[in-house]
Structures are given as C-alpha cells and as structure tokens.
C-alpha positions, 0 to 999 in steps of 0.5 A: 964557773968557779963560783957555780961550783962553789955554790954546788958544793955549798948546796951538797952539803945543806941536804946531805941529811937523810931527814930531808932527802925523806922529805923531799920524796914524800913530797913528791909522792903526795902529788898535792903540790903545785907542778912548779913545787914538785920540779924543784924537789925533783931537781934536788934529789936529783942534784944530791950527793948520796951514797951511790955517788955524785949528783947528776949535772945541771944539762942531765937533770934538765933533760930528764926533767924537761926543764931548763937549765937555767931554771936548774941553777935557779933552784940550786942558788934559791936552795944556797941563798934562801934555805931548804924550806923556801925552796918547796914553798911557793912565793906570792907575787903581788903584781901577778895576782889578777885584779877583781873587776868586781870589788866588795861594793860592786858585787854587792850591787851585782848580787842585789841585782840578780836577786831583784825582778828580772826585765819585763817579758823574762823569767829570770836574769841571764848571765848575758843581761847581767853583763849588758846591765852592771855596765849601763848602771856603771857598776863596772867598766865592763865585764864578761858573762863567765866573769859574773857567773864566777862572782854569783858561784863563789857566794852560792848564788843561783838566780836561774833557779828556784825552789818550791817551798813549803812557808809556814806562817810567822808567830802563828798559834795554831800552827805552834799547837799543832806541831807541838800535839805532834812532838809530843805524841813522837815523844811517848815510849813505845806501846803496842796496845797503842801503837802510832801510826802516820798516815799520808798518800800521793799519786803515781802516774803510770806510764808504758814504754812505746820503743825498747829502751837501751840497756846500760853499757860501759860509759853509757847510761840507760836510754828511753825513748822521749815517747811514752804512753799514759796508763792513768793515775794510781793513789797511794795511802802509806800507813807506816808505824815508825816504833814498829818498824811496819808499813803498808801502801795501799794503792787505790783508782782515787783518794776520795772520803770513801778511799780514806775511810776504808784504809781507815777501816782495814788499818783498825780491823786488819792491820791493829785489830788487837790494839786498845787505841790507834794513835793516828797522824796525819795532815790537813787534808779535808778528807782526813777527818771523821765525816769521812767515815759518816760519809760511808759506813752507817753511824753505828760503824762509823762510830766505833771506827772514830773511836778506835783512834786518837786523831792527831793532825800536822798544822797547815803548810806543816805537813813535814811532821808527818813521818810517813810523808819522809817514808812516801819520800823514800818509797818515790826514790827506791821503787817510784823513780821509773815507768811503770805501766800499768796497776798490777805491775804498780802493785807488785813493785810496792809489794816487793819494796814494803816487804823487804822493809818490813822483814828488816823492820826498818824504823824511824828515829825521830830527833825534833823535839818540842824544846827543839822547835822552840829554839829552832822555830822560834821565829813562829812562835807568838811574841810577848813583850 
C-alpha cells in the first residue's frame, strides 16, 4: 500500500505542468486515437493534482470510465516507469499480430490467377472459385473468400469487372499524324474570322414512364418503376466552338450523310455566315467527309460548302481529340441522365441546357500539347534505331 501511494506521489509530480495537462486534452479532443489511447489520457487528467484539489481515487475514475481498476494502476505505474510520452503511445506486439495466409510469393500467384482465363463455362473467376483453387494448386493451406477478397482489394485488383476501352494501335504513323494535325489546329490563337469548331454526334433513347415514379424523400431515394415504354431513338450532332464558348445540339430522326451535310450546311449559313473559314474537327465516321455534301446538294453547292471548311480529322480509335465528344459527355450527364419521353420534351431539355451554357459562355481549356503526346504516347510513335 505503502508502495502505491509512493508511485502516486511520483506520478502527481511528472504531470503537474500545465504543458501536458494541455496535451493530454488536445488529444482527447482529436478523437483520432486508438479507444485504449484516449482511456489512459483520460485516467491521467483524472488522476492529476491540480489546483482545484487532489486527484480522484483509482475505484472513481474506474467507474466514471468504465474500466478496471487494475487497468488504473497499470497506467499509473506505465506513466512512473516508462514516462509521459510512452503512455499515449500504443506498443506493437509481435506475437499479436495475425499472420498472412497470403505471403509475397502466394499472392503473386493468387493475382496471377484471378487475372488468367476463368474455368470454362464462366465469365469470370469468383471469390468462391478462387478459394476452391489456390488450395488444389497448394498456393495456400487454405483460405476463406473474404480473405482473398482482402488480398485482391488491398492491390486494386477487381477481376468481376471490366472496362470498354478505346486501344490505339502501337508505333502507328497515321494515327500519330492525325493526332498531331489536331494538336496543332488546338494550339492556334483564337480567331473569329476562323473560328474552330468540333463536331461529334450520339444517339438518345427516348423513353416514357408507365406508372408515376415516387419522389425523393428524407433517407430515400427517387423510385421508377422497372416498367418503361420505348418512344424511339433521336440522333444528336453536337457543334461546339471550345474558343467561343458556343454550342448548338441539333436533334435529328437519323444520322445518315443528308443529316450530316445539312448540320454542315446551317453551321456555315446560320451559325458562322460572316466567318472567311470554318476550322472543322471531327472523327472517322464514314459519313464525315465531303461525298456527303455530293450526296445532297447539287455540285455548285456542295462546292462552296467544301470549301468554306478546313476539314481536319481525329485518327482511328482517337476520337478522345474530338472536344465536342468531352462536351457530348457533359450534355449526357447534366440533361441525359433521366426518361425522356418523347422528341419535343428531348428538344427542349437540350435547349434550356445549351443556352444556359452559352449565356455563361463556358469554354474548354485544352492543355494536351504535341510536345505532350510525344513524352506521353510515346509508345505509339514509330521507332528509329
């Protein structure tokens, strides 16, 4: 007894200071700690001589902390024997720590097998078939699916999923040429007797409710009913100046040549008519060229539509160059994403979406330069020995 008392004693003066009482609460009001961490601080600040008088006794702290009282003296004698500092800090305990089941080599096998061809008849490997594998090919003694599910999560390793992809072709010339003719027409300062303007389209599907959905409501979200009735397919061409801050969705029944050729049309005659040349970007579509404007207008015409325009294209599976195919992107996610029943209410959706960017004359900021795709890309580039 005469011994505890003693070691209380020793411990009222190692935290007398102000300094660490100051400590001691700002680490408690973090709240970032381990539960065990902040009881210990707790039972200090407890346990301390401060002015307002002595500390509180080991059975009151105990129960006003809903601990034990032997974990009370544990943390007093930690604090006389070992000092301030080690008692907020926790101790690694080697033999606590849970072993791996799957070491370096065994979950280098293990990612190797959830990236290889999945058993005939399935699509994928399963959590379940890989628990039932790693142990018939004495990869580990055994092993639960949530186990391997840990291992493939902590190295971002998803094999249930996949991702469509657009592959550009390796050390391919023309597609390097392509992608360059682009950068550089991105490059030119802004001129509005030539303004750029990118070109892409998509297609809507126009679908009609059959019941009332549910609105949102606190800790719910929107309801549909699964039920929906099909309203047809709308094409829409997006013509977007990235300098001007301008564009203009035009929603057609098809995307056929005559289609493209009269969005060509109203883009020189409506939309630009003052401009001396329309720098036009677009991707590979087999309709994107010049025929289409042979296919509909008489030759006179189709004529001085070709040549109102610099026709510059993306390269084949390059179509990300295309700016108005980032602007598509943003139109699908700010209007698109919902049922939209039919043509008239498709139209006037996208009218109230492109004026509203218009008015604020939102641009694109275009950073990929050709020194860029050269350091980048390099990797589709030819090689010279």
């Amino acid at each position: 007894m005469e011994a505890l008392r003693g070691r209380k004693r020793d411990f009222r003066q190692k935290i007398r200071g102000p300094d660490e009482r100051e400590k001691l609460s700002a680490f408690i009001s973090s709240g970032k700690c381990a539960t065990q961490l902040l009881t210990k601080a707790r039972i200090l600040l407890k346990a301390d001589v401060s002015d307002s008088g002595e500390g509180w006794s080991d059975s009151k702290i105990a129960a006003a902390l809903d601990t034990s009282v032997a974990n009370v003296e544990r943390t007093r004698r930690q604090l006389v024997e070992e000092g301030f500092e080690a008692v907020l800090v926790r101790k690694y305990n080697p033999s606590c720590a849970p072993r791996r089941i799957f070491d370096g080599a065994a979950e280098a096998k293990l990612i190797a097998l959830a990236c290889g061809p999945a058993p005939e008849g399935y699509a994928r490997w399963t959590l379940s078939m890989l628990e039932q594998k790693v142990v018939e090919l004495n990869i580990v003694e055994k092993a639960s699916d949530n186990t391997i599910g840990r291992t493939l999560k902590k190295t971002f390793l998803k094999p249930h999923l996949k991702q469509q992809w657009v592959i550009a072709p390796q050390a391919s010339a023309g597609f390097v040429a392509n992608m360059e003719d682009v950068l550089e027409v991105y490059q030119r300062p802004h001129d509005p007797r030539r303004p750029v303007v990118c070109l892409d389209e998509t297609t809507k599907q126009m679908i009609a409710e059959t019941r009332a959905p549910i609105p949102a409501a606190p800790g719910r979200k929107t309801r549909h009913d699964y039920e929906y009735e099909r309203n047809g397919v709308a094409s829409l061409f997006m013509m977007f100046a990235p300098l001007e801050g301008w564009r203009q969705v035009k929603v057609a029944d098809r995307h056929a040549a005559v289609d493209y050729a009269h969005v060509l049309k109203e883009l020189s005659d409506t939309h630009f008519p003052h401009a001396t040349k329309i720098v036009l970007v677009q991707d590979n579509l087999s309709t994107h060229t010049p025929a289409s404007l042979y296919a509909t207008f008489p030759a006179a015409e189709a004529r001085r539509l070709v040549e109102r325009f610099e026709w510059h294209y993306t390269p084949k599976h390059g179509s990300w160059l295309d700016m108005a195919e980032s602007e598509l992107a943003v139109l699908a996610t700010q209007c698109l994403d919902r049922r939209i029943p039919d043509k008239p209410k498709l139209i006037a959706e996208i009218a109230a979406w492109q004026d509203n960017r218009n008015k604020r004359c939102v641009k694109a900021d275009w950073q990929f330069t050709t020194e860029d795709a050269r350091i980048k890309l390099k990797r589709l580039y030819p090689q010279f020995l």
